[in-house]
C-alpha positions as CSV (number, residue, x, y, z in Angstrom):
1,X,0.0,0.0,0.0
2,X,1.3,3.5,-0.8
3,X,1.5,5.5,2.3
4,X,0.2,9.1,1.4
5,X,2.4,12.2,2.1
6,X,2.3,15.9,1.9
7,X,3.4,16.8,-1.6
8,X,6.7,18.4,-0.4
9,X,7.4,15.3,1.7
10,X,11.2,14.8,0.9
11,X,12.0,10.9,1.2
12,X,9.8,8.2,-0.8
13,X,9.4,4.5,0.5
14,X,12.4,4.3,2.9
15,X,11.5,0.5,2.3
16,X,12.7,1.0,-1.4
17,X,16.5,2.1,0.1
18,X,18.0,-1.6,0.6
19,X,21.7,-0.5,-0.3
20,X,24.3,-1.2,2.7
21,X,25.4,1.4,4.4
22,X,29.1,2.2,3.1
23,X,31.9,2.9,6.0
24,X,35.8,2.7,6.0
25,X,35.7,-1.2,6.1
26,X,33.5,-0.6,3.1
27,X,36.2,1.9,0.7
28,X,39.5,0.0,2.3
29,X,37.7,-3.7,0.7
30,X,37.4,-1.8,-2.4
31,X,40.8,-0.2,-2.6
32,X,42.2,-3.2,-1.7
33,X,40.2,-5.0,-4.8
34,X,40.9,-2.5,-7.0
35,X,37.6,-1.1,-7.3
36,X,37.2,2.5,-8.2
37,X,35.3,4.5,-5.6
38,X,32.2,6.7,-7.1
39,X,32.3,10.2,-5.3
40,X,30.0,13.0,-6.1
41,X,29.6,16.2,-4.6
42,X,25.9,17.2,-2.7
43,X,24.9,20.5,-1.2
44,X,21.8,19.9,0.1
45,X,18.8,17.6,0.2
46,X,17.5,16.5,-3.3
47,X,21.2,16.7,-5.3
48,X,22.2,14.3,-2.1
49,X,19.1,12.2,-2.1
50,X,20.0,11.3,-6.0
51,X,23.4,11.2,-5.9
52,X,23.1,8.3,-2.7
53,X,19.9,6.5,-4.9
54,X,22.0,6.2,-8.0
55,X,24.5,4.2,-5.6
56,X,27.6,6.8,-4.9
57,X,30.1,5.0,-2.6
58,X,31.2,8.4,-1.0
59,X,29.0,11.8,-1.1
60,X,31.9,15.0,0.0
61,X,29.9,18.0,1.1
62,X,32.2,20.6,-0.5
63,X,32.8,24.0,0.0
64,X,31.9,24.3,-3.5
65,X,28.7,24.7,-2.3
66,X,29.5,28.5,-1.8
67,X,29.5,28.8,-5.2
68,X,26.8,26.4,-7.0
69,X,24.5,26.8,-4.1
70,X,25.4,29.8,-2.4
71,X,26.2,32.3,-5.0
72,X,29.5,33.1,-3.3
73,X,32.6,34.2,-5.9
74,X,34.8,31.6,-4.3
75,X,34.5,29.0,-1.4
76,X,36.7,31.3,1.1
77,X,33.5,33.4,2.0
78,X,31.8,30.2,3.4
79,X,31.6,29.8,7.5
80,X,31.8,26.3,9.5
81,X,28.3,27.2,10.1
82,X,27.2,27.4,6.6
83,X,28.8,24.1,6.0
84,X,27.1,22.6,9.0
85,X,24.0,23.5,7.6
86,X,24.0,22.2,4.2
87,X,25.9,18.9,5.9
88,X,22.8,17.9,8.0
89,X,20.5,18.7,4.9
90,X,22.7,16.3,3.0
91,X,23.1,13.3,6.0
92,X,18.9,13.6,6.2
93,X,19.2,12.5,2.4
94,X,21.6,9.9,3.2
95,X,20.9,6.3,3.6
96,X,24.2,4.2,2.0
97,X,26.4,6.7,1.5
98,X,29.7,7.1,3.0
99,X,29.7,11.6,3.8
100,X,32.4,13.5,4.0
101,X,32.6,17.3,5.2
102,X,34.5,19.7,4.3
103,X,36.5,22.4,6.4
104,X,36.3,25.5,5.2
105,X,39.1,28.0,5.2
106,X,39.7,29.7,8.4
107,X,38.4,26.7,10.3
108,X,41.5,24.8,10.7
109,X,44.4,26.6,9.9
110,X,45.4,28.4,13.3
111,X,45.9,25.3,14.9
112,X,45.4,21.8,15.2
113,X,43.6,22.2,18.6
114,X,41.2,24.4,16.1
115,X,40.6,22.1,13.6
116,X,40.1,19.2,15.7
117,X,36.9,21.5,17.3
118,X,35.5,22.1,13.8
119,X,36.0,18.4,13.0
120,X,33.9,17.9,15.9
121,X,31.5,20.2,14.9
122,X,31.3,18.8,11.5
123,X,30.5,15.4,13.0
124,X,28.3,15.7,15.8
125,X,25.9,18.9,14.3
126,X,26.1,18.3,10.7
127,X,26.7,14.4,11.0
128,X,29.1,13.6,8.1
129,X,30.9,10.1,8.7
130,X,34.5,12.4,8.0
131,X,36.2,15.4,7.2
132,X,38.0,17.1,4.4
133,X,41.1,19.5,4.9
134,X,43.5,21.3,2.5
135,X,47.5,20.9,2.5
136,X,50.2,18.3,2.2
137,X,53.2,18.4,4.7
138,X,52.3,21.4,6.8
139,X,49.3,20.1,7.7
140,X,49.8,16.0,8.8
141,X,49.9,17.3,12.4
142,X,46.4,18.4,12.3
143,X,45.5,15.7,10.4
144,X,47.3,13.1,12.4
145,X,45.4,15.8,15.7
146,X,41.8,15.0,14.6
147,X,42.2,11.1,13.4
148,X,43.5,10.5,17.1
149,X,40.6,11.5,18.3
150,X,38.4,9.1,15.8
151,X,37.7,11.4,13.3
152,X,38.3,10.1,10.2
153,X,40.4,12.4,7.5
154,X,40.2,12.7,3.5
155,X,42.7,14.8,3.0
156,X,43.1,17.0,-0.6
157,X,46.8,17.7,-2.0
158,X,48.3,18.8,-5.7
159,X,45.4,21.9,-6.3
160,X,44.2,23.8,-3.2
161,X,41.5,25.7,-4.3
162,X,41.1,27.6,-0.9
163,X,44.7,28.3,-1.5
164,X,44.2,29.5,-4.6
165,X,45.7,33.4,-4.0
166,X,48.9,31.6,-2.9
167,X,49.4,29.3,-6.0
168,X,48.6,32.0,-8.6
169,X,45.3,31.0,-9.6
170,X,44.1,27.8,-10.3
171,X,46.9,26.3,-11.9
172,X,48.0,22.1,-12.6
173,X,50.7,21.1,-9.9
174,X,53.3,18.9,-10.2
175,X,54.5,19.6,-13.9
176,X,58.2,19.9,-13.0
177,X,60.4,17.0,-11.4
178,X,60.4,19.5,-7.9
179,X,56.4,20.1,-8.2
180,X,55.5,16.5,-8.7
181,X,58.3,15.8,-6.0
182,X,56.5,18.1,-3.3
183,X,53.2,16.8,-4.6
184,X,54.4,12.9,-3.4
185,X,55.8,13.9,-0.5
186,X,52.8,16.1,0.3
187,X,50.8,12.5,0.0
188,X,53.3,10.4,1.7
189,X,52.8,12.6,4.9
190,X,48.8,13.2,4.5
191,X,48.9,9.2,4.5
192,X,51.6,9.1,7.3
193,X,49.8,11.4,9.2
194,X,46.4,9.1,9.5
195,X,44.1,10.2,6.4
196,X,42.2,7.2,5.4
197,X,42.3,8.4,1.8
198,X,43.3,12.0,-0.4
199,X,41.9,14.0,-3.3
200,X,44.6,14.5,-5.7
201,X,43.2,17.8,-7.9
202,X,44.7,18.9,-11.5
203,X,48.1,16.6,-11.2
204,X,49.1,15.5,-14.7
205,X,47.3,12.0,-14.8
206,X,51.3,10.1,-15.0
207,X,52.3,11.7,-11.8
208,X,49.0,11.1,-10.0
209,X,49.1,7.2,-11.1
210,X,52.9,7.1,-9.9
211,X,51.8,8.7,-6.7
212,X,48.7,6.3,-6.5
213,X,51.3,3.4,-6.6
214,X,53.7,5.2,-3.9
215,X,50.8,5.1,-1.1
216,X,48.9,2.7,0.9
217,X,45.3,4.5,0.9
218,X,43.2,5.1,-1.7
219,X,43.5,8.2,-3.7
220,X,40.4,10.3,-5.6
221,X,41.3,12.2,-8.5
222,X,40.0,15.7,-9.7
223,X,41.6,16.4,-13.2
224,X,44.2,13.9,-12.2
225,X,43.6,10.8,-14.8
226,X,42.3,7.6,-14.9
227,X,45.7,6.2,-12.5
228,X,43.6,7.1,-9.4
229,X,41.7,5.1,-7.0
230,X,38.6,6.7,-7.8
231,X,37.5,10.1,-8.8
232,X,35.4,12.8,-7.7
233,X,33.1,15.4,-9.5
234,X,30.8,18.5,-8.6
235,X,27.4,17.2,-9.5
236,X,26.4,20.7,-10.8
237,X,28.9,20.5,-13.3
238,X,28.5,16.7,-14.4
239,X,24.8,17.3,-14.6
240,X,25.1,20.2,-16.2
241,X,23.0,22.2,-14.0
242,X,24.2,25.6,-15.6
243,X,23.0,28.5,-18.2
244,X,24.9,27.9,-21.5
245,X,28.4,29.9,-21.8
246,X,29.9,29.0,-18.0
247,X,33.4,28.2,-18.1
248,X,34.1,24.5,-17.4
249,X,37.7,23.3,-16.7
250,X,38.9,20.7,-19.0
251,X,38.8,17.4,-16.5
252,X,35.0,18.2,-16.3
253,X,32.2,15.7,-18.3
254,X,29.1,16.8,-18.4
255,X,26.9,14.0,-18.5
256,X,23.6,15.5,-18.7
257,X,21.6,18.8,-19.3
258,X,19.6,20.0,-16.1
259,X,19.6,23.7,-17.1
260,X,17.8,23.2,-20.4
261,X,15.5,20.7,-18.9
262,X,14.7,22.3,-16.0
263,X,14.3,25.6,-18.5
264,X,11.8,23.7,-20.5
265,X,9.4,22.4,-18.1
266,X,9.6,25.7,-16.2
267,X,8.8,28.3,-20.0
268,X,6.4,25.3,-20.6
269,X,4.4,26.0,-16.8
270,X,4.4,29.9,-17.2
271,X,2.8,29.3,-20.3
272,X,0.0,26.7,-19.5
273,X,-0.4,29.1,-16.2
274,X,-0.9,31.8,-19.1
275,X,-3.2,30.4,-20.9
276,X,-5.6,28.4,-18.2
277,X,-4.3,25.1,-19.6
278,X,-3.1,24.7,-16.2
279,X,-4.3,23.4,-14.1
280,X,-6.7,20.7,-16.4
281,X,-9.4,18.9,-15.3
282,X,-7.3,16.2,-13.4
283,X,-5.5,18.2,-11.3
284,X,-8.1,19.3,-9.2
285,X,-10.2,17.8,-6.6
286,X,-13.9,16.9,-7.1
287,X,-17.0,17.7,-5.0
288,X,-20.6,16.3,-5.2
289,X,-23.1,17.9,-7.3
290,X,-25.5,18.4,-4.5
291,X,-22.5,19.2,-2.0
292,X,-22.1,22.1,-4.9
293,X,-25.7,23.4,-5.0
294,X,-26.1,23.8,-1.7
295,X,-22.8,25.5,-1.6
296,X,-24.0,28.0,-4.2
297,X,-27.3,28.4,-2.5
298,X,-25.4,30.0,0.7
299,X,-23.7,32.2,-1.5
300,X,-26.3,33.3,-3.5
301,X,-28.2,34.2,-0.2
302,X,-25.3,35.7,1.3
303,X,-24.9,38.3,-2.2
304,X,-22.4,40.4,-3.4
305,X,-20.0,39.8,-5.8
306,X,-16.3,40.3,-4.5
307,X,-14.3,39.5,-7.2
308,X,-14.1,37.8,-11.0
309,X,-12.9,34.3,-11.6
């Protein structure tokens, strides 16, 4: 039987939801199998609620969010607390998937006695599974500050877009012998450090797979190649949720056309709304035919006419 629901009711049949939940266990089985792991990016409720139903292993709650849900220019306008919000509208949507936070810049930079509080936070009020910092070397004590106390860490080397001023833009790392040399190291101490796992971003695909080999934990590329352990996109731009003419950076495949979709059934609305073909018969409820008269009897006896229909 079909249980009945407001019309904004957000989940369907929870009955329907039968995949197993994925955890660490889960990713390290797969790594060790060779298995690429699925990651997608989710801001808030319905982008995660699709992106866990068409079976993602890992959903990251990124602070690109400040742009494709926020409006923001870049992600380092975006607070802890914003990202605690849109967190705990993504774990609501979340049945299987394995969800990682992100830190945003200025959460965990000043120490690691500050991170491991915003990890905290993350976890307990926006109730991802782990977190997501920035940084290679300079940051495995933070990292290695917040997975001894059972947080577990993704961590993100090559591309730091919250360090973006730094780097000159957003630019491919480690294209020289010394910039795919800091880049390894970077990943040897992220991994020595405690991260279960690390997003290598715009890394010429050879030096990412070499790097891939180097470690023990599973790697996600971002515009790093196929050598990877598994890659990562930001669902807006796979989806192509997007007006025509946005720049889109060349690791990006957009797999589908929300925009013009969503742009059609909206024009088509406005002009069924227009023309009263909307709403049609069927989309209304009925009422009796003597339920009716005597309806219009009151009002009749009542009088006045208040308005045009």
């Amino acid at each position: 039987m079909q249980v009945r629901h407001s019309s904004h009711s957000p989940m369907g049949d929870p009955s329907l939801m039968t995949r197993k939940k994925v955890t660490l266990t889960t990713l390290a089985s797969m790594y060790r199998k060779g298995e690429p792991i699925a990651v997608l990016t989710a801001h808030d409720f319905p982008s995660a609620h699709v992106a866990d139903a068409a079976g993602m292993d890992i959903i990251l709650v990124g602070d690109s969010l400040a742009m494709v849900a926020l409006g923001m220019p870049d992600t380092s306008e975006i607070t802890l607390d914003d990202m605690i919000l849109h967190c705990k509208s993504v774990a609501r949507a979340t049945s299987a998937a394995f969800i990682v936070g992100d830190l945003p810049m200025g959460s965990y930079e000043i120490s690691p006695e500050q991170a491991l509080a915003s990890a905290i936070r993350l976890v307990k009020e926006g109730h991802v599974q782990a977190v997501k910092l920035e940084g290679g070397a300079e940051m495995a004590p933070t990292i290695s500050k917040i997975t001894r106390a059972g947080i577990p860490v993704l961590g993100h080397i090559g591309l730091t877009p919250q360090r973006q001023n730094a780097l000159g833009g957003f630019r491919v790392q480690g294209k020289t012998v010394a910039g795919a040399q800091h880049v390894l190291q970077d990943a040897l101490a992220v991994q020595e450090a405690g991260a279960f796992g690390m997003v290598v971003e715009a890394v010429p695909a050879e030096v990412a797979a070499l790097i891939t080999q180097k470690l023990s934990v599973p790697t996600i590329g971002i515009g790093a190649g196929n050598g990877c352990s598994g890659q990562v996109l930001v669902q807006v731009d796979m989806t192509g949720h997007f007006p025509p003419g946005r720049f889109l950076p060349k690791f990006v495949k957009q797999y589908g056309n929300v925009w013009a979709e969503s742009l059609k059934a909206i024009e088509t609305y406005k002009t069924e709304v227009k023309s009263r073909a909307y709403p049609a018969a069927e989309h209304t409820y009925p009422i009796s035919k003597e339920v009716l008269e005597a309806f219009e009897a009151t009002t009749s006896a009542e009088g006045g006419n208040h308005g045009k229909s």
